[in-house]
PDB file of N, CA, C, O and CB in Angstrom:
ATOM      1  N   UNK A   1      11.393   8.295  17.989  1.00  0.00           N
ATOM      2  CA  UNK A   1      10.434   7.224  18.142  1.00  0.00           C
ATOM      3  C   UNK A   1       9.084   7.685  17.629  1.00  0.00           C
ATOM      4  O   UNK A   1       8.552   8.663  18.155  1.00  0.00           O
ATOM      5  CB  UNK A   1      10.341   6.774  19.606  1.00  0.00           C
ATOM      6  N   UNK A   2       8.405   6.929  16.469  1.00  0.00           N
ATOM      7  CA  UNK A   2       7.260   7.101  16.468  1.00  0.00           C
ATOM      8  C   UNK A   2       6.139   6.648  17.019  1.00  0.00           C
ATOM      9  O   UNK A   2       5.854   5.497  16.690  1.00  0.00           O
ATOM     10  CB  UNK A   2       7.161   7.074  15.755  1.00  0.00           C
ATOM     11  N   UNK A   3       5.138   7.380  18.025  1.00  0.00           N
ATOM     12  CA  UNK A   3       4.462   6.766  18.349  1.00  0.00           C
ATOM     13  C   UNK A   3       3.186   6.308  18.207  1.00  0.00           C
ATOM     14  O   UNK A   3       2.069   6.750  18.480  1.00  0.00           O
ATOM     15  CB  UNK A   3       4.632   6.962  18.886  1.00  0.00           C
ATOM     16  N   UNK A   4       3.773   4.970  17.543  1.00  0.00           N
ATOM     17  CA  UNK A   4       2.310   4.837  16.796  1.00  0.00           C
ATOM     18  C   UNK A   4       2.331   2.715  17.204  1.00  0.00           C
ATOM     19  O   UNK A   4       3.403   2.153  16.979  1.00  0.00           O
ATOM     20  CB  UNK A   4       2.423   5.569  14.341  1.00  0.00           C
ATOM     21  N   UNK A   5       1.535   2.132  17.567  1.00  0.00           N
ATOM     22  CA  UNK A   5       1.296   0.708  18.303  1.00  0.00           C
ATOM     23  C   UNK A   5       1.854  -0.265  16.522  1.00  0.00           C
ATOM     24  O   UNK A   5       1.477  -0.143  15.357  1.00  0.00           O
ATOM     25  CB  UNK A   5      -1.036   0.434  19.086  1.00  0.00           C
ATOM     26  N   UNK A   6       2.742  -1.036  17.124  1.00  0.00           N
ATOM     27  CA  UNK A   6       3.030  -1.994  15.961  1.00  0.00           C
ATOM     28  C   UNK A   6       2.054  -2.969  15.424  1.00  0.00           C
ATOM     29  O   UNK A   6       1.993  -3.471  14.301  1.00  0.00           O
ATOM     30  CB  UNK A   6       4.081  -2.762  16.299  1.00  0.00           C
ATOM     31  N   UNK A   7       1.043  -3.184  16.832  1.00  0.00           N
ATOM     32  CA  UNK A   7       0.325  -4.581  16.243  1.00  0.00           C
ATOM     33  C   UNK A   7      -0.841  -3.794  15.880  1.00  0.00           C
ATOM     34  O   UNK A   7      -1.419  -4.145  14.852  1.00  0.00           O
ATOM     35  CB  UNK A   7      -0.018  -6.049  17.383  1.00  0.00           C
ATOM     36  N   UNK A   8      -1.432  -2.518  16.701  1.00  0.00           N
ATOM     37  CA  UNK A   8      -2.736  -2.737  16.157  1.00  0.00           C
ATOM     38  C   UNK A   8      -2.566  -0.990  15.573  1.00  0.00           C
ATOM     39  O   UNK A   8      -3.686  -0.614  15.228  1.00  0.00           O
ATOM     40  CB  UNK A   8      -4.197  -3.308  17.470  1.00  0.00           C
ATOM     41  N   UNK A   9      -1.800  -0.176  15.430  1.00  0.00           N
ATOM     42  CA  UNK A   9      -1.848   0.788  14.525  1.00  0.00           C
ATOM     43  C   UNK A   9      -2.042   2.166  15.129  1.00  0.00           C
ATOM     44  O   UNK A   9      -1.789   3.176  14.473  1.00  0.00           O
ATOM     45  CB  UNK A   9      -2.836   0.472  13.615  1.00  0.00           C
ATOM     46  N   UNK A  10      -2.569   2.221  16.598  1.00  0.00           N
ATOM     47  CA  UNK A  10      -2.939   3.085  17.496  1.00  0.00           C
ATOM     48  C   UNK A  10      -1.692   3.788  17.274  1.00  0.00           C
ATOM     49  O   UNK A  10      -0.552   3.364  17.084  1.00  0.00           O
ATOM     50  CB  UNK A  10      -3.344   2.592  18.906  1.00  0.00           C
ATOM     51  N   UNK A  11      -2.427   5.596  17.378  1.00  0.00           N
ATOM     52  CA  UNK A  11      -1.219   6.350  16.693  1.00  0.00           C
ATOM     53  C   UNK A  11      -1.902   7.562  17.792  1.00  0.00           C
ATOM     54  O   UNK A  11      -2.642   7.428  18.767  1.00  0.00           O
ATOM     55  CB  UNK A  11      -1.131   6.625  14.557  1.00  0.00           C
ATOM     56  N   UNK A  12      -1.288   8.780  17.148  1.00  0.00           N
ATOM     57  CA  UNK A  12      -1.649   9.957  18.133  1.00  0.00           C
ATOM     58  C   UNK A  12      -2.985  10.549  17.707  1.00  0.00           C
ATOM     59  O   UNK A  12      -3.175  10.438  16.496  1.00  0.00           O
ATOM     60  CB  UNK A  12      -0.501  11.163  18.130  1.00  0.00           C
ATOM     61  N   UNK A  13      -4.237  11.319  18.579  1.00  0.00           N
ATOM     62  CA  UNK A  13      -5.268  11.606  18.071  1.00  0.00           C
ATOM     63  C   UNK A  13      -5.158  13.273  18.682  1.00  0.00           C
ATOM     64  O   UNK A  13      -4.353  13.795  19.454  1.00  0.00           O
ATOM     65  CB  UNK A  13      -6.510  10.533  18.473  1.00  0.00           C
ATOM     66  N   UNK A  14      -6.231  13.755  18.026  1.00  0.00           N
ATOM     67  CA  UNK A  14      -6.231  15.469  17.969  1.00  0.00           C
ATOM     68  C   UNK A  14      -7.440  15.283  18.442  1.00  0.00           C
ATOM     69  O   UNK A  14      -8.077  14.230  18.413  1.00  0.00           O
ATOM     70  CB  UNK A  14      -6.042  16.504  16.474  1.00  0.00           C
ATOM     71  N   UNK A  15      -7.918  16.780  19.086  1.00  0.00           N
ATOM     72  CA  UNK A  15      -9.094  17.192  19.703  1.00  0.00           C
ATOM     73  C   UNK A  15      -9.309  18.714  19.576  1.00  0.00           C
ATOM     74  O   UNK A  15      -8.701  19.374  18.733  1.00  0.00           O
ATOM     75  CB  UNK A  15      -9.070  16.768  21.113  1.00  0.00           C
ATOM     76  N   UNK A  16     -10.379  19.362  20.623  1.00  0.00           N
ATOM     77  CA  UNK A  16      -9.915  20.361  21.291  1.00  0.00           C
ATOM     78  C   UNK A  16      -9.514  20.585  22.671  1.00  0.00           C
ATOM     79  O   UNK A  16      -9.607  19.630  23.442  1.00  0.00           O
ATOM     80  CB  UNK A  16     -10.584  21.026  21.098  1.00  0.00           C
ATOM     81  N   UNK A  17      -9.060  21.757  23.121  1.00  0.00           N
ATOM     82  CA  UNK A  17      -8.715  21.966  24.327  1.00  0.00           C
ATOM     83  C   UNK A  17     -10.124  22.860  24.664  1.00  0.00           C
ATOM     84  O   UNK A  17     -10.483  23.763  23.908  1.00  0.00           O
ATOM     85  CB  UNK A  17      -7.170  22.660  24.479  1.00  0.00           C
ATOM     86  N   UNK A  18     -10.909  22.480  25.946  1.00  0.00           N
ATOM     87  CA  UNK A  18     -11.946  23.439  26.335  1.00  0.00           C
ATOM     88  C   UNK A  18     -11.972  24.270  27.305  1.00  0.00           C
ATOM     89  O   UNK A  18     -12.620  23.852  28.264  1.00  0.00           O
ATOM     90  CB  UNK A  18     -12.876  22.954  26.521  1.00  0.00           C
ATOM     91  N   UNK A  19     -11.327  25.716  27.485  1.00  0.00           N
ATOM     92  CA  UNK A  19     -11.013  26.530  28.844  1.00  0.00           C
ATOM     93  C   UNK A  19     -12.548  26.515  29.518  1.00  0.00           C
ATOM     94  O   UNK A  19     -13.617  26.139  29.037  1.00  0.00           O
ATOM     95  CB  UNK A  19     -10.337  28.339  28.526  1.00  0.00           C
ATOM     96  N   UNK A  20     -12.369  26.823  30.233  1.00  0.00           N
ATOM     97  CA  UNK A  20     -13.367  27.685  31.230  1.00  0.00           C
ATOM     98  C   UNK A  20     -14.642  28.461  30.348  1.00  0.00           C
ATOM     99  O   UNK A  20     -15.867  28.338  30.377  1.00  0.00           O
ATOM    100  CB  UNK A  20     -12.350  29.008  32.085  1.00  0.00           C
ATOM    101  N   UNK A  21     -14.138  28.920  29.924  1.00  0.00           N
ATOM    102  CA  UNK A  21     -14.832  30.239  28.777  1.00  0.00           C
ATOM    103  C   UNK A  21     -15.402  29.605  27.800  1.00  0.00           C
ATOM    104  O   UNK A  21     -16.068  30.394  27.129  1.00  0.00           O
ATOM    105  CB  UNK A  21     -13.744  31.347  27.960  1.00  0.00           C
ATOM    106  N   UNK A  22     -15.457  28.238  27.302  1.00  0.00           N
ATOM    107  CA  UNK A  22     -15.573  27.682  26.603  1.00  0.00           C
ATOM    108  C   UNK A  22     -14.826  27.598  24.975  1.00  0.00           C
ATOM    109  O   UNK A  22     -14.970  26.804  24.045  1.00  0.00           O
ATOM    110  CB  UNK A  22     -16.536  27.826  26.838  1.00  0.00           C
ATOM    111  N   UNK A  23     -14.040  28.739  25.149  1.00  0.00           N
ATOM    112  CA  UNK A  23     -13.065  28.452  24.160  1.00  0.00           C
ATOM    113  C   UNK A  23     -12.489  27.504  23.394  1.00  0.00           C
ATOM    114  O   UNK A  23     -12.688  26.532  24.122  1.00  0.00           O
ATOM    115  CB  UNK A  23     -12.405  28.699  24.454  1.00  0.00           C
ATOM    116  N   UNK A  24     -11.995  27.138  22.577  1.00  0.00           N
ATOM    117  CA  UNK A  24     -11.738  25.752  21.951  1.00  0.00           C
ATOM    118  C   UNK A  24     -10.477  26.018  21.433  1.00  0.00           C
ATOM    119  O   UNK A  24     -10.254  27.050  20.799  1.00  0.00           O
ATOM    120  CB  UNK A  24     -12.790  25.203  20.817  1.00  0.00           C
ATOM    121  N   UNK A  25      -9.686  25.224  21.639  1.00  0.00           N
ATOM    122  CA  UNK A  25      -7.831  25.153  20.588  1.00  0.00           C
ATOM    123  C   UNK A  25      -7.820  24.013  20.358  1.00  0.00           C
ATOM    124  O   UNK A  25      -8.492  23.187  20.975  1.00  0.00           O
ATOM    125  CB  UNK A  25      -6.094  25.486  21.348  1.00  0.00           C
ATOM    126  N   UNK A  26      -6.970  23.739  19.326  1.00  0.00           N
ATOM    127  CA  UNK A  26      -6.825  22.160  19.101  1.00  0.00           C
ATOM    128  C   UNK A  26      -5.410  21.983  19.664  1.00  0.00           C
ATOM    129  O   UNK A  26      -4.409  22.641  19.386  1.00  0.00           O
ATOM    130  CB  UNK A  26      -6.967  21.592  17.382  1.00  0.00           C
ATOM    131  N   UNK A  27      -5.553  20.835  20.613  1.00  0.00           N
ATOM    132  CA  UNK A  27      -4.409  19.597  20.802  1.00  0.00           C
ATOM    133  C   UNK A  27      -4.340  18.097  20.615  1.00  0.00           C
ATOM    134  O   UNK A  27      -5.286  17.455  20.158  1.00  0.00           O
ATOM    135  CB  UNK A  27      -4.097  19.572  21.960  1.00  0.00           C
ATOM    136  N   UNK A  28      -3.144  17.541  20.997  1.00  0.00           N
ATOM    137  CA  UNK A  28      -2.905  16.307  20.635  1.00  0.00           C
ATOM    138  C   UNK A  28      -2.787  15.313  21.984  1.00  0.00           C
ATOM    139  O   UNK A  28      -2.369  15.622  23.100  1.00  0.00           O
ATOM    140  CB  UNK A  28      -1.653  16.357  19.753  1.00  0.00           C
ATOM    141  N   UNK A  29      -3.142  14.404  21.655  1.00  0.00           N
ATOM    142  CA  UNK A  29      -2.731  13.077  22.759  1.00  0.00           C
ATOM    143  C   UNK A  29      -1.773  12.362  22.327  1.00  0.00           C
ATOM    144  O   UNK A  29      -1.610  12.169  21.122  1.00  0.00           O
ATOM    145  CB  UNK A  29      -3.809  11.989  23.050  1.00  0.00           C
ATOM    146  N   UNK A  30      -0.886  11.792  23.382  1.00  0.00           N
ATOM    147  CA  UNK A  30      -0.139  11.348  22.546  1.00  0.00           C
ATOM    148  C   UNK A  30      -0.652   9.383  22.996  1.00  0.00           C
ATOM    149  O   UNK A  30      -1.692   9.160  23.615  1.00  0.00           O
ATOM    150  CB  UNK A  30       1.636  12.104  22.816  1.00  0.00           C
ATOM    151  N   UNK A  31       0.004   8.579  22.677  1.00  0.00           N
ATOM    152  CA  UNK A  31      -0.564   7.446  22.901  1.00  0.00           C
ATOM    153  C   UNK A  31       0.500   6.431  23.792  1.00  0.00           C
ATOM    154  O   UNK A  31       1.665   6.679  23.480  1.00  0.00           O
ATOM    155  CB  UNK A  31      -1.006   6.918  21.506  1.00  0.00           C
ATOM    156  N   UNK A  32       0.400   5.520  24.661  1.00  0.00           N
ATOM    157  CA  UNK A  32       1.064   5.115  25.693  1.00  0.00           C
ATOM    158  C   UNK A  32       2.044   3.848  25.231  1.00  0.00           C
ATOM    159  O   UNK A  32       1.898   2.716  25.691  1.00  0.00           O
ATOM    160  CB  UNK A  32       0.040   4.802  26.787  1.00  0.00           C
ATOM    161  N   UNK A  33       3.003   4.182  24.313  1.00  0.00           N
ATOM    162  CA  UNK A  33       3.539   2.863  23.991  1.00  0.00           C
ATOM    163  C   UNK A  33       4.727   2.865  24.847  1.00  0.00           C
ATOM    164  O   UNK A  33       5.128   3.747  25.607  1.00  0.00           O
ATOM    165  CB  UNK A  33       3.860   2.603  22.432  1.00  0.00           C
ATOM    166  N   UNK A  34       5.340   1.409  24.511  1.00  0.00           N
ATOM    167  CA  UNK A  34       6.536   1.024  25.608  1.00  0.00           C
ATOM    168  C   UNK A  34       7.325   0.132  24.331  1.00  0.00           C
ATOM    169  O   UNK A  34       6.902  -0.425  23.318  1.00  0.00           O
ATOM    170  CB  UNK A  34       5.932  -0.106  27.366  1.00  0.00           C
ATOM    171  N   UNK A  35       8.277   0.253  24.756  1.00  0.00           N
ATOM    172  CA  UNK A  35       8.998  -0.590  23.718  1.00  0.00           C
ATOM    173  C   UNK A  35       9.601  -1.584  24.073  1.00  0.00           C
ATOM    174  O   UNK A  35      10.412  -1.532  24.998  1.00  0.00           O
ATOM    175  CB  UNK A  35       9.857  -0.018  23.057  1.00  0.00           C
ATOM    176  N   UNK A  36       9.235  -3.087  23.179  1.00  0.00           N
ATOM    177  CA  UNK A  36       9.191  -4.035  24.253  1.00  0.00           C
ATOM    178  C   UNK A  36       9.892  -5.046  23.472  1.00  0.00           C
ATOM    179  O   UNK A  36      10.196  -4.924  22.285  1.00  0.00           O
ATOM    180  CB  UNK A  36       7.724  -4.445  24.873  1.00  0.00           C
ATOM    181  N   UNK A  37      10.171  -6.235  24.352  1.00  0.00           N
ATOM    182  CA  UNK A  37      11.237  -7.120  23.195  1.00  0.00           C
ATOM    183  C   UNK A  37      10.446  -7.797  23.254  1.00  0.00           C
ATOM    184  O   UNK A  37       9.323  -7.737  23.755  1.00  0.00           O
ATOM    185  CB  UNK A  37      12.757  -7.753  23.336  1.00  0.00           C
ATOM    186  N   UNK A  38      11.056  -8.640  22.650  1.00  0.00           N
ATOM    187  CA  UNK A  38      10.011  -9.862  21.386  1.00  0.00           C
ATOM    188  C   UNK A  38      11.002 -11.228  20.848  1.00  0.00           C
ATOM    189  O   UNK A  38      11.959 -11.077  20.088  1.00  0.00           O
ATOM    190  CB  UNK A  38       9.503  -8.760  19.421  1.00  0.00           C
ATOM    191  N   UNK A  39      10.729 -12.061  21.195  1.00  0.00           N
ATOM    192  CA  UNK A  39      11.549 -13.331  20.933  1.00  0.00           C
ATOM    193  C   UNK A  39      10.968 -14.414  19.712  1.00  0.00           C
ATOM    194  O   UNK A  39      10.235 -15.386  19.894  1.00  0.00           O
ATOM    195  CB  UNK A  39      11.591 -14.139  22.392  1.00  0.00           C
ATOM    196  N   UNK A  40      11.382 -14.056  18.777  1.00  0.00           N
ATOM    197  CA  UNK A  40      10.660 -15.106  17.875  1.00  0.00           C
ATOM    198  C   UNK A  40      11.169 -16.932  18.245  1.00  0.00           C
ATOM    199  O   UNK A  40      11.789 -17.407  19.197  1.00  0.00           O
ATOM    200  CB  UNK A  40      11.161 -14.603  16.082  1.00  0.00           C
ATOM    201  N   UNK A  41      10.763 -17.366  17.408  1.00  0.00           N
ATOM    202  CA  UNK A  41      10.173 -18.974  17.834  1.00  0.00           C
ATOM    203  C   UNK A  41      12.083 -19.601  17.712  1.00  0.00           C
ATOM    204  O   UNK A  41      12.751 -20.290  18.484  1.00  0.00           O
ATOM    205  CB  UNK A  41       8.535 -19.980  16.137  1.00  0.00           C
ATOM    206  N   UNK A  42      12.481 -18.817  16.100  1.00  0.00           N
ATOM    207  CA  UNK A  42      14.060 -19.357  16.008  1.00  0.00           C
ATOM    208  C   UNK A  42      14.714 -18.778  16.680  1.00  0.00           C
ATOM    209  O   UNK A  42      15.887 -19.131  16.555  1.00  0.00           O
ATOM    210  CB  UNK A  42      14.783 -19.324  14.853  1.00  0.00           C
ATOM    211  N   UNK A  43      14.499 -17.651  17.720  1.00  0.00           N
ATOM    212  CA  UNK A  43      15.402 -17.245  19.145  1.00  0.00           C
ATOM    213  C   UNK A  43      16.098 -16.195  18.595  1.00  0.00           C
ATOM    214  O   UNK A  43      17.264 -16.061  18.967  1.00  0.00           O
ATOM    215  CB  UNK A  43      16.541 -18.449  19.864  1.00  0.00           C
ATOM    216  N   UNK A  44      15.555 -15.257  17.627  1.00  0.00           N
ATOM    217  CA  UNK A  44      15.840 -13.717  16.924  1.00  0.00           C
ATOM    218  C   UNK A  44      15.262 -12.934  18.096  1.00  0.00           C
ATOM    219  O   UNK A  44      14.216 -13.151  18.708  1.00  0.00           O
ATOM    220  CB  UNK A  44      14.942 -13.308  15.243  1.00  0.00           C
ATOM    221  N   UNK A  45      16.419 -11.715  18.325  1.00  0.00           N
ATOM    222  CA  UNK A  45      15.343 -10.626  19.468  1.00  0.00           C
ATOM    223  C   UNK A  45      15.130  -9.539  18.182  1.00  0.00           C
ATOM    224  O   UNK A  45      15.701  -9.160  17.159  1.00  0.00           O
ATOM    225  CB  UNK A  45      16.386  -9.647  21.358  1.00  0.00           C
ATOM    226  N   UNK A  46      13.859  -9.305  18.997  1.00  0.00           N
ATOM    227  CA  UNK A  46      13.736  -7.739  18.116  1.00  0.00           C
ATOM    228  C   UNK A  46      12.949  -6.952  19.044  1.00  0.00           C
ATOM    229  O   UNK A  46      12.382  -7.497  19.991  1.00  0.00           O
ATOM    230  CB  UNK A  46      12.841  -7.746  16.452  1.00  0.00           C
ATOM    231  N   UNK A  47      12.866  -5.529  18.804  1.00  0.00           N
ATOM    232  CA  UNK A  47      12.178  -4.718  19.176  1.00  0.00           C
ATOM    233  C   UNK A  47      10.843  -4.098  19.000  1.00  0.00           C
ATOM    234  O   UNK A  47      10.601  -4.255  17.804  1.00  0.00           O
ATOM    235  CB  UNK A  47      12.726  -4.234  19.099  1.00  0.00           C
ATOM    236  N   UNK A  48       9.931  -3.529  19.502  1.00  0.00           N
ATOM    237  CA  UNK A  48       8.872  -3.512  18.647  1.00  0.00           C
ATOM    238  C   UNK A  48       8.320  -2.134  19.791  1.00  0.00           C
ATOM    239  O   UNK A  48       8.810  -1.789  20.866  1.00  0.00           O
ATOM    240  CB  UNK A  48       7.871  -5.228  18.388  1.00  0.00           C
ATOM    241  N   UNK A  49       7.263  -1.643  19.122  1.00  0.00           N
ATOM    242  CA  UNK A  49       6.716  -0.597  20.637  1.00  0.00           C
ATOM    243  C   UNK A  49       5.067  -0.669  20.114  1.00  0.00           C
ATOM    244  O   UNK A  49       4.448  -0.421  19.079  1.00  0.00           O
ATOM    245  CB  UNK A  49       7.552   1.660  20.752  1.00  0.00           C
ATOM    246  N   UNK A  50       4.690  -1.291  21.836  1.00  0.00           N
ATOM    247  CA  UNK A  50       3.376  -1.196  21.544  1.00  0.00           C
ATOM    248  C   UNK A  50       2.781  -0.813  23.107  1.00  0.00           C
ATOM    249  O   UNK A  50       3.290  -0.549  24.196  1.00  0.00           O
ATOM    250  CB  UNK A  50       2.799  -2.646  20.793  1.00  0.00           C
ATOM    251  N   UNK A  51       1.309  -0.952  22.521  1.00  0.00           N
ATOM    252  CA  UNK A  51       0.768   0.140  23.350  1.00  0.00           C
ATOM    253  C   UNK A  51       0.156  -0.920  24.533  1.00  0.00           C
ATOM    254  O   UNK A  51       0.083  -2.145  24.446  1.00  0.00           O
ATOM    255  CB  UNK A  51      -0.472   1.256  22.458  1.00  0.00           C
ATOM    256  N   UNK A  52      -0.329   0.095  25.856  1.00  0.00           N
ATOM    257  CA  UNK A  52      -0.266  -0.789  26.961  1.00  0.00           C
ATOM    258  C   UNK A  52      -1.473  -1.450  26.956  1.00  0.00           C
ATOM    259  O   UNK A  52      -1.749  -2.054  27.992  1.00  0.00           O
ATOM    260  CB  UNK A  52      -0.005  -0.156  28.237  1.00  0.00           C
ATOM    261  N   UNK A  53      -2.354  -1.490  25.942  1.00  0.00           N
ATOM    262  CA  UNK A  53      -3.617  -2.391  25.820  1.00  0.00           C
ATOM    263  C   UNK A  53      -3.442  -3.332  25.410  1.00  0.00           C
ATOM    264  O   UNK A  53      -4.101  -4.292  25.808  1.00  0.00           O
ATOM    265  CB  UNK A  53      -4.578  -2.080  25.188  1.00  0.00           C
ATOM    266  N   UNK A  54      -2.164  -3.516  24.117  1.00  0.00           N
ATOM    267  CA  UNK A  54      -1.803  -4.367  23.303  1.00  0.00           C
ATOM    268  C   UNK A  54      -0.720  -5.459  24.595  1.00  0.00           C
ATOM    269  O   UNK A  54      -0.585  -6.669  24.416  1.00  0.00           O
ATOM    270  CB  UNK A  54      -1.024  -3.475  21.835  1.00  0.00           C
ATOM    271  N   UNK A  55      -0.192  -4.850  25.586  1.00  0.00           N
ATOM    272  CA  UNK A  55       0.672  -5.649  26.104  1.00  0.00           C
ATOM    273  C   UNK A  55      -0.390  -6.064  26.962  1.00  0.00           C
ATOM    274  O   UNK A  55      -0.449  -7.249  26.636  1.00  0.00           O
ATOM    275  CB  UNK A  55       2.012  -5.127  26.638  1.00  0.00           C
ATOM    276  N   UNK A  56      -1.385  -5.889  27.947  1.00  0.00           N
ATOM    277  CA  UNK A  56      -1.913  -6.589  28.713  1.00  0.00           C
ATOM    278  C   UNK A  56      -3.048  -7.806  27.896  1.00  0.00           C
ATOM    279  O   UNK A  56      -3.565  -8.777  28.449  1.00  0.00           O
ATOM    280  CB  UNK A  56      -2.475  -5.570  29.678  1.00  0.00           C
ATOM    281  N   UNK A  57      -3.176  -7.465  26.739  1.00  0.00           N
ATOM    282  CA  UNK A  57      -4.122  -8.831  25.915  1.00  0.00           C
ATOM    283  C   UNK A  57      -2.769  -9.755  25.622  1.00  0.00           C
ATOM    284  O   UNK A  57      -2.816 -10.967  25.412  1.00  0.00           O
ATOM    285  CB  UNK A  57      -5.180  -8.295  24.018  1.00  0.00           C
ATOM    286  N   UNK A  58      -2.075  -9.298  25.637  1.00  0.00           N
ATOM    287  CA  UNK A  58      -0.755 -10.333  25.114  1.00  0.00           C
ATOM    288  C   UNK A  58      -0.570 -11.628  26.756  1.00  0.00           C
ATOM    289  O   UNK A  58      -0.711 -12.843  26.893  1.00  0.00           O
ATOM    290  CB  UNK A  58       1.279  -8.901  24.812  1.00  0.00           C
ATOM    291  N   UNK A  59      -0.264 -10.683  27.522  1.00  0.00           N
ATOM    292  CA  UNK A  59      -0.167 -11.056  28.645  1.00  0.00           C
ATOM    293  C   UNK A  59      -1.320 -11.997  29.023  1.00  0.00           C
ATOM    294  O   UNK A  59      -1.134 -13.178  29.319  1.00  0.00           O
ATOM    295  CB  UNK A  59      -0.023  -9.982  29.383  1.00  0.00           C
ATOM    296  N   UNK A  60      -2.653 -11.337  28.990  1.00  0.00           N
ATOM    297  CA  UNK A  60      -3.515 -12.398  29.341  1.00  0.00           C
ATOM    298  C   UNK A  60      -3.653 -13.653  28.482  1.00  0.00           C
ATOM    299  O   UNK A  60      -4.051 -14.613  29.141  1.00  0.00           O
ATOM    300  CB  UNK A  60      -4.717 -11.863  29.462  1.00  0.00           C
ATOM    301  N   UNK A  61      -3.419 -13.924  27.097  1.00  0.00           N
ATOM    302  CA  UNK A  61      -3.507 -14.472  25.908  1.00  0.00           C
ATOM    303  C   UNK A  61      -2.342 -15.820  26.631  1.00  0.00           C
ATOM    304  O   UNK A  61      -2.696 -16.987  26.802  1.00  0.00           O
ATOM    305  CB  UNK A  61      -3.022 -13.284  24.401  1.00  0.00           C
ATOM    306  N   UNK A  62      -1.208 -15.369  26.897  1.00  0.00           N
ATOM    307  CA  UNK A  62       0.061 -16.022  27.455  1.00  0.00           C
ATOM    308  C   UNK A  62      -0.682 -17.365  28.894  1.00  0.00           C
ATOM    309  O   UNK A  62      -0.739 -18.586  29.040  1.00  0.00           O
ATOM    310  CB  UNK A  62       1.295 -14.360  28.272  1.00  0.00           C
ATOM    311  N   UNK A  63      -1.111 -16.091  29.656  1.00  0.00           N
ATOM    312  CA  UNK A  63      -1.678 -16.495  30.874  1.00  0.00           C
ATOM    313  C   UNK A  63      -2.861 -18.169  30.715  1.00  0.00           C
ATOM    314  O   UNK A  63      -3.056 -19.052  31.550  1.00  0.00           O
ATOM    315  CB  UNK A  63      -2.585 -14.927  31.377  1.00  0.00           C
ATOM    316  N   UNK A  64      -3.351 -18.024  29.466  1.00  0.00           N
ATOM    317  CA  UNK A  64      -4.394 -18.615  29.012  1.00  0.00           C
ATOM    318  C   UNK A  64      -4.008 -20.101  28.580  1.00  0.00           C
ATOM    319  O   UNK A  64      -4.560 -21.186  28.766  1.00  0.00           O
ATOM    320  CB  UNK A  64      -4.950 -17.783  27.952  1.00  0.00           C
ATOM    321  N   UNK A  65      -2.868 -19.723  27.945  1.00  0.00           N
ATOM    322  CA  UNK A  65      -2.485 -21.088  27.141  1.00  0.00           C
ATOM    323  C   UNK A  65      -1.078 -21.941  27.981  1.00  0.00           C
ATOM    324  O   UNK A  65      -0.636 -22.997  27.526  1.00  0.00           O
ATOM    325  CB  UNK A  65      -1.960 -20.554  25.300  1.00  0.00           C
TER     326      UNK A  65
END
């Protein structure tokens, strides 16, 4: 699985790691997707994985209309 958000592109980001000592290493985040189904309008399922920011604007968007 790659994790990277279908709708809006959100993928994994790098940093550093900062000990105590102030030392620095580089690591990664990874990003919070879920993989979620999806019903188009002619009643096709598909799959898709997106991230949990992208599902709660969906949700509220739903909620709205």
């Amino acid at each position: 699985m790659s994790r990277v958000c279908s709708r809006c592109g959100k993928g994994p980001m790098s940093g550093n790691k900062v000990s105590h000592s102030n030392r620095k290493t580089r690591r990664s985040w990874g990003v919070n997707v879920h993989k979620v189904k999806q019903v188009a309008e002619n009643g096709s399922v598909s799959y898709v994985y997106l991230c949990t920011r992208c599902q709660r604007t969906e949700r509220k968007q739903e909620k709205q209309a």
